[in-house]
C-alpha positions in Angstrom: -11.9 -9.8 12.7 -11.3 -6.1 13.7 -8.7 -6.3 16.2 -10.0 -5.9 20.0 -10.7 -2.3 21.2 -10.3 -2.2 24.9 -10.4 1.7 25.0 -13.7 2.6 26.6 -13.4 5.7 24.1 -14.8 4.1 21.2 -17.4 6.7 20.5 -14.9 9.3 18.7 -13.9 6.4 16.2 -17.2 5.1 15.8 -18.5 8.2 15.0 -15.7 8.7 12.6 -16.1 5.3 11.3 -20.1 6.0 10.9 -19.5 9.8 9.1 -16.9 8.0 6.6 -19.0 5.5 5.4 -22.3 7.9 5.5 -20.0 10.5 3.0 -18.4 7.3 0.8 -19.5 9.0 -2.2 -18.3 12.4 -1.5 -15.3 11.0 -0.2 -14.6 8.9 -3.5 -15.3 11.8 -5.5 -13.5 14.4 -3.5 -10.4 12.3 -4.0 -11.1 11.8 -8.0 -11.4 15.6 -8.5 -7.6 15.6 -6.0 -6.3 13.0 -8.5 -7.2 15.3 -11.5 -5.0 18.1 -10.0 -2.2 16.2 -8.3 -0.2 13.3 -9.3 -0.1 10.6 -6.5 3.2 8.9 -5.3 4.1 5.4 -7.6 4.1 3.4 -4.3 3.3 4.4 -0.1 3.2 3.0 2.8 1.7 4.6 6.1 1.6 3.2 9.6 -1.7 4.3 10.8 -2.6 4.9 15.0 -5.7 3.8 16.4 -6.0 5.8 20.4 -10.2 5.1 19.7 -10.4 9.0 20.1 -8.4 9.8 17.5 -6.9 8.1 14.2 -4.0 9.2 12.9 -0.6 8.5 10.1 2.7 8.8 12.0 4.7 7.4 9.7 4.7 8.1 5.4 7.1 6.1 3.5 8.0 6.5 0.0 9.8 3.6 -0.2 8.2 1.0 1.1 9.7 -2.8 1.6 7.2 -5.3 3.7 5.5 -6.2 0.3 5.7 -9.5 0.9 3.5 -9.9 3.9 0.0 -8.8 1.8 -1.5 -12.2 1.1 -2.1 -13.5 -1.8 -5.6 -12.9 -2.0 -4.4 -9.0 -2.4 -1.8 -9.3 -5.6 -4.4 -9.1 -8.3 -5.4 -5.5 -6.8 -1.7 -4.8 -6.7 -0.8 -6.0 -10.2 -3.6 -4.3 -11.4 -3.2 -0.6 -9.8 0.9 -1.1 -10.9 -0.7 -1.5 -14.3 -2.2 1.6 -13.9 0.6 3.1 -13.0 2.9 2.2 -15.4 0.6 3.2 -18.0 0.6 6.6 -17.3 4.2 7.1 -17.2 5.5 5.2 -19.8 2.4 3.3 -21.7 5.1 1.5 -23.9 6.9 0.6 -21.2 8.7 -3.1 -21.6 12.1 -3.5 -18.9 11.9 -2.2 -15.2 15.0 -2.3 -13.2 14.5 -2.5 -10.1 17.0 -0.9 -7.5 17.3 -1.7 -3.9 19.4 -0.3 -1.0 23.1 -0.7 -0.8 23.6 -1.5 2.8 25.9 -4.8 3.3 23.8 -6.4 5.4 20.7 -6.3 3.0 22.2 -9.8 1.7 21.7 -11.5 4.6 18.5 -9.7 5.2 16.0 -12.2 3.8 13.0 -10.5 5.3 14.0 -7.4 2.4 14.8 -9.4 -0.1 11.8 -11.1 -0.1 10.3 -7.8 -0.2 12.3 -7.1 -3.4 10.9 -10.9 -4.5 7.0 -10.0 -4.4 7.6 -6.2 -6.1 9.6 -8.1 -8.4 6.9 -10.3 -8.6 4.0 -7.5 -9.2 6.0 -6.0 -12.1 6.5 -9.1 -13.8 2.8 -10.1 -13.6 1.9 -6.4 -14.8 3.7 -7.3 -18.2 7.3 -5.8 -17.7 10.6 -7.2 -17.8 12.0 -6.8 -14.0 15.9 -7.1 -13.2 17.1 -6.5 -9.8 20.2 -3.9 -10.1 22.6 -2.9 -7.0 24.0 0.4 -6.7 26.1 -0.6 -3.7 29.9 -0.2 -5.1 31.0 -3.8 -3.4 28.5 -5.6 -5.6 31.2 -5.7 -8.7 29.4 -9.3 -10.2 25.7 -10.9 -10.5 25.1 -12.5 -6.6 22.2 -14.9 -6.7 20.7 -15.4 -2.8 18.3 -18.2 -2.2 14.9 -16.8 0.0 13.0 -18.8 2.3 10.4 -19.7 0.4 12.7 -21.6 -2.1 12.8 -18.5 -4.2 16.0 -16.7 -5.3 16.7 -13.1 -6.7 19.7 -11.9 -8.4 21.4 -8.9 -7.7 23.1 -7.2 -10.9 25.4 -4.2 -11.0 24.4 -1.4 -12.4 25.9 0.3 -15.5 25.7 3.9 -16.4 26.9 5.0 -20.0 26.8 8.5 -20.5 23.0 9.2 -20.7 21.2 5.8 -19.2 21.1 3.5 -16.3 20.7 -0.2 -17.0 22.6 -3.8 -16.3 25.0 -6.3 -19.3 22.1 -6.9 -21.7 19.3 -4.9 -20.4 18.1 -1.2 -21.2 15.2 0.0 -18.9 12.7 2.8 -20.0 11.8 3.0 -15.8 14.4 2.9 -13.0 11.9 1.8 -9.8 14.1 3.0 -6.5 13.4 0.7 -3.7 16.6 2.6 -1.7 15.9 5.7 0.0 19.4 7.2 -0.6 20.1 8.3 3.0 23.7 9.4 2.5 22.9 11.3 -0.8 22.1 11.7 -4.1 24.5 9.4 -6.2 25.8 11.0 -8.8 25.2 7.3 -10.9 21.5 8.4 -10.7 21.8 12.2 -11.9 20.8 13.3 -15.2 19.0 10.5 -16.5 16.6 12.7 -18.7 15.9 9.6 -20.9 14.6 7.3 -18.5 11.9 7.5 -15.6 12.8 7.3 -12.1 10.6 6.8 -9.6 10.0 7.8 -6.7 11.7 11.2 -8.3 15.2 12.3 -6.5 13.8 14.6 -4.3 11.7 12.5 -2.6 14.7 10.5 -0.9 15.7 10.3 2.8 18.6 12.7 2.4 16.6 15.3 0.7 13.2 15.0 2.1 11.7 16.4 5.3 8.9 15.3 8.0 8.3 19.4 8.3 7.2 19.4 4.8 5.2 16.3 4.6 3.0 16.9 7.7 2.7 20.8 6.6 0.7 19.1 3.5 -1.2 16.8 5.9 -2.3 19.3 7.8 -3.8 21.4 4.8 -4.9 18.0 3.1 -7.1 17.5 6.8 -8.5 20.8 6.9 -9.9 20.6 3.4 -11.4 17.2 4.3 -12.2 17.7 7.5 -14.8 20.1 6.1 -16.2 18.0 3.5 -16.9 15.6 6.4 -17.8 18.6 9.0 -15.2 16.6 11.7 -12.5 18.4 13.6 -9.6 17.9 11.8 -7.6 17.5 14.7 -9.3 13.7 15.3 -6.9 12.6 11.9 -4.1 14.9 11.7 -1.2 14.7 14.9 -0.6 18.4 16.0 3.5 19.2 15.6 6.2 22.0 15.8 10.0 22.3 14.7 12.7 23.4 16.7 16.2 23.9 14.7 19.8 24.0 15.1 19.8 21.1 18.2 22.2 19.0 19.5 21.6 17.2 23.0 25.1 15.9 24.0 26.1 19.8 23.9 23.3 21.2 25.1 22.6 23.3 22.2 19.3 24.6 21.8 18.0 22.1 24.2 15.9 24.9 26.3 14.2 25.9 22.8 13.5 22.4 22.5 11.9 22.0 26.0 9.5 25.4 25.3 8.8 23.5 22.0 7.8 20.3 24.2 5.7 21.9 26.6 4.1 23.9 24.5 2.8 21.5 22.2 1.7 19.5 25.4 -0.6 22.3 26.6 -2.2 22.2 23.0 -2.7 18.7 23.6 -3.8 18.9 26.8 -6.4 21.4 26.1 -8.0 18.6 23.3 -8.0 16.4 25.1 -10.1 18.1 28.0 -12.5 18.9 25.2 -13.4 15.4 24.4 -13.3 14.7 27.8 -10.1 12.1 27.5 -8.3 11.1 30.5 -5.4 9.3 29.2 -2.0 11.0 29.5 -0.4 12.8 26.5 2.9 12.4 25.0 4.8 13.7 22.2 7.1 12.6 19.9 10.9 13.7 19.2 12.3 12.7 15.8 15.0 14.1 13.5 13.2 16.4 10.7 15.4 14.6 8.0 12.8 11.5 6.8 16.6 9.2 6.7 16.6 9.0 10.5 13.3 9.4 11.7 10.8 6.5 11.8 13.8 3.9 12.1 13.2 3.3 15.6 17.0 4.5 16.6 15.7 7.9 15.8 12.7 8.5 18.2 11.9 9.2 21.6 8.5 9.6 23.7 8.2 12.4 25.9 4.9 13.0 28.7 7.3 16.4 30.1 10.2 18.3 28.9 12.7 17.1 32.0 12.5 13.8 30.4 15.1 15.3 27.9 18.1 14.9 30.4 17.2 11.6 30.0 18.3 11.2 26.3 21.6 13.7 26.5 23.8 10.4 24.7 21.9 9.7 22.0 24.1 11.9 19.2 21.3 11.2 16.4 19.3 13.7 17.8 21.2 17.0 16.4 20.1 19.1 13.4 16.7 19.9 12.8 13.9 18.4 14.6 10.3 17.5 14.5 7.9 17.2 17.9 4.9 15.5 17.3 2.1 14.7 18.8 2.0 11.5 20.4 -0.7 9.1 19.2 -1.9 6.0 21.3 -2.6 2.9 19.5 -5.2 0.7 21.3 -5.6 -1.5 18.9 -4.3 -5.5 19.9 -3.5 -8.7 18.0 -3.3 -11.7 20.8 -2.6 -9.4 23.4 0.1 -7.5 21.6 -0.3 -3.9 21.1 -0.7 -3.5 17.1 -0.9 -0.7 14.3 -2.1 -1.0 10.9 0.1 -0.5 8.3 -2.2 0.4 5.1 0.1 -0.2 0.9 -1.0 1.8 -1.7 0.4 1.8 -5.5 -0.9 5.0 -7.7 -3.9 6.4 -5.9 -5.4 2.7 -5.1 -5.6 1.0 -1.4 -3.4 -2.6 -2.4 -3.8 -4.1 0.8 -1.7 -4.0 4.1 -1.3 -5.7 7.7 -0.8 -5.2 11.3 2.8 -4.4 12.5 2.6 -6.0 16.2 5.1 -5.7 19.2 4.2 -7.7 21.9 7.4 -6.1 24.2 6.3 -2.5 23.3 3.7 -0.4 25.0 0.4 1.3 23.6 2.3 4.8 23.5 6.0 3.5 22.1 7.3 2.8 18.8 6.2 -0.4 17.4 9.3 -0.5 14.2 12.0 -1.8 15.8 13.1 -4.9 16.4 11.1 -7.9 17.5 7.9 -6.6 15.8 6.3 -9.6 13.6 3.1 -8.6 10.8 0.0 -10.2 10.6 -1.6 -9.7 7.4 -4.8 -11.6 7.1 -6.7 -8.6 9.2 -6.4 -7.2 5.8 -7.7 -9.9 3.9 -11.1 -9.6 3.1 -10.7 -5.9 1.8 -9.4 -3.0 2.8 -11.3 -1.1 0.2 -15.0 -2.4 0.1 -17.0 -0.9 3.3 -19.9 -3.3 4.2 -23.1 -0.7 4.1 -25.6 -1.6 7.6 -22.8 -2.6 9.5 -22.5 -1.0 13.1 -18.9 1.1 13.2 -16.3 -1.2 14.9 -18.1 -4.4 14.0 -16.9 -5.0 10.5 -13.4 -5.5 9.2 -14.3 -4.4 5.9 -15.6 -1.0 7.0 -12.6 -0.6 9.7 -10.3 -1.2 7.2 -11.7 1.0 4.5 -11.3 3.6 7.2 -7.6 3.2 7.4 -7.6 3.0 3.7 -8.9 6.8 3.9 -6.7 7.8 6.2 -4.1 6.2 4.0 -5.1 8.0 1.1 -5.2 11.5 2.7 -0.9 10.9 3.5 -0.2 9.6 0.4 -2.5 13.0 -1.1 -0.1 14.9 1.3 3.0 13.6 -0.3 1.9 14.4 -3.6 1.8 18.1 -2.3 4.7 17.7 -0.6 6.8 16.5 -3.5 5.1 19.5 -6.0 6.1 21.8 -3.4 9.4 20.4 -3.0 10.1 19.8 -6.7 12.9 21.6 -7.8 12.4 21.4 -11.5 9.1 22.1 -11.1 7.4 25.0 -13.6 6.5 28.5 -12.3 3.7 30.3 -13.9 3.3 34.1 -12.5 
């Protein structure tokens, strides 16, 4: 079932819904001819908004954990698109290790190890050999941790010889990064020109910035918002940056506020035009993509004198991002929801609905107490359902967000060739 819509506004989506279907094969092929130019990312995740005016990504990861909520009905889509993308980087390929983030506590975290579990799981199925290898310094022997499901992984230090990464017995042709590297680039993982790592290095948390990505997704919805002749404004969150910040000193707090109010009256000013009466917000995040998105690293504004508010929160100083605030109206048994759409190469693999039923329509739903229901997802988030009405069918409401998925993960592709630092120039 497509979760409940209690927004009156559902003519905006519908009509969305109803242009996106109409255009499937333009859409379909506008993406193959992307795919010829651009590489996509190994594996994304994007948290999708649904305000039933507007339907929007607020959130791109490049590492994605949460794997193993997709059901089971959605692994042989997954095995087969990792498959696909192990074939193009290293047909040959035989061993995978697998690398996972250092923090401590990810030992006792059983919801991300079980994450680890089901890639480790996909990779196997897809005909490689998959080890699970630690980077963290205080795992110094193999630590075997039982899951809940009566499952157990081992974690394995890693070993770096002069030239390659690998474990005691085991020499991988592909490094997979499951660890977003948020206090650097280890120097373990530098200049390994005989081996694939993927994501690349420059796509981790300490490196990477929200700026960058949403800069691409910006251009990326311009370009298809004319294929589709749709205002591009009804799938891409409007945003500004504001530099050189730090609230508990007051430093550059009053360019912050002109950043805040400004991007308000652009807001307001849409939503007059569509005639929508709900009240705007934006969002305040750090521009580094290690802090933002965690739910310790965001704050909801509706006017810039809310900012006194948030003077002792030290994590927001550096660079910054204001975004646009999108709504979600979406609900799962009463608890305000958000689709959260996986993709491996260039293929939708499935996803499920994050839900919060302490948070409200217009705050953060990652953060703790949110649960995932996956079996929305499970009859297809790829295959539309032709003479449905928009709104009535899961299939075609999900191939939506599998769209909108698409067109972040298309962003990040631009956003790591323009961020590529090896990349080739050609005058």
């Amino acid at each position: 079932m497509v979760p409940h819509l209690i927004t009156a506004l559902t003519g905006p989506i519908n009509e969305l819904e109803q242009r996106i279907l109409d255009s499937m094969p333009a859409i379909e092929r506008w993406f193959r001819l992307e795919w010829m130019e651009h590489t996509p990312t190994f594996y994304t995740s994007v948290d999708v908004r649904n305000a039933g005016f507007k339907l929007a990504p607020v959130e791109t990861n490049l590492y994605p954990s949460g794997w193993h909520n997709l059901t089971p009905a959605m692994l042989p889509l997954a095995v087969q698109a990792a498959m696909v993308a192990i074939e193009k980087i290293c047909p040959e390929a035989k061993n995978l290790l697998l690398i996972l983030e250092n923090h401590s506590n990810n030992l006792e975290n059983t919801f991300y190890l079980s994450s680890i579990a089901r890639l480790r799981s996909i990779f196997h199925m897809a005909g490689l050999n998959v080890r699970i290898g630690s980077i963290d310094p205080d795992i110094k022997k193999n630590t075997t941790i039982a899951l809940p499901n009566g499952e157990s992984i081992v974690l394995e230090p890693v070993i770096r010889n002069a030239k390659r990464l690998g474990l005691k017995d085991f020499d991988p042709c592909t490094i997979l990064l499951n660890n977003e590297l948020i206090k650097g680039l280890p120097g373990i993982l530098e200049d390994l020109h005989e081996q694939f790592v993927l994501p690349p290095l420059h796509a981790s948390g300490s490196v990477r910035r929200k700026s960058t990505h949403y800069k691409s997704y910006e251009e990326v919805c311009k370009r298809f918002g004319k294929l589709l002749g749709i205002d591009p404004w009804l799938i891409n969150p409007m945003f500004s940056t504001c530099d050189d910040v730090d609230l508990t000193k007051d430093t550059g707090l009053d360019a912050l506020a002109t950043h805040v109010d400004a991007l308000l009256a652009k807001i307001k000013k849409k939503y007059k035009e569509y005639g929508i009466t709900e009240k705007q917000f934006v969002v305040v995040k750090t521009d580094h993509s290690s802090l933002a998105g965690k739910g310790s690293g965001v704050m909801m504004l509706r006017q810039a004198s809310e900012l006194k508010n948030h003077k002792d929160m030290p994590f927001f100083s550096g660079d910054l991002i204001v975004q646009e605030g999108v709504l979600t109206k979406e609900r799962m048994n009463d608890a305000v929801a958000e689709p959260v759409v996986y993709m491996m190469d260039r293929y939708v693999v499935g996803g499920f609905y994050r839900v919060h039923a302490d948070r409200g329509m217009d705050e953060n739903l990652c953060s703790p107490g949110s649960s995932y229901v996956p079996l929305a997802f499970a009859d297809g988030a790829e295959l539309p359902s032709p003479g449905l009405k928009p709104g009535a069918s899961a299939p075609n409401r999900f191939y939506m967000y599998g769209v909108i998925g698409r067109l972040a993960m298309l962003a990040a592709s631009y956003e790591l060739e323009a961020t590529d630092p090896e990349a080739e120039i050609y005058d």
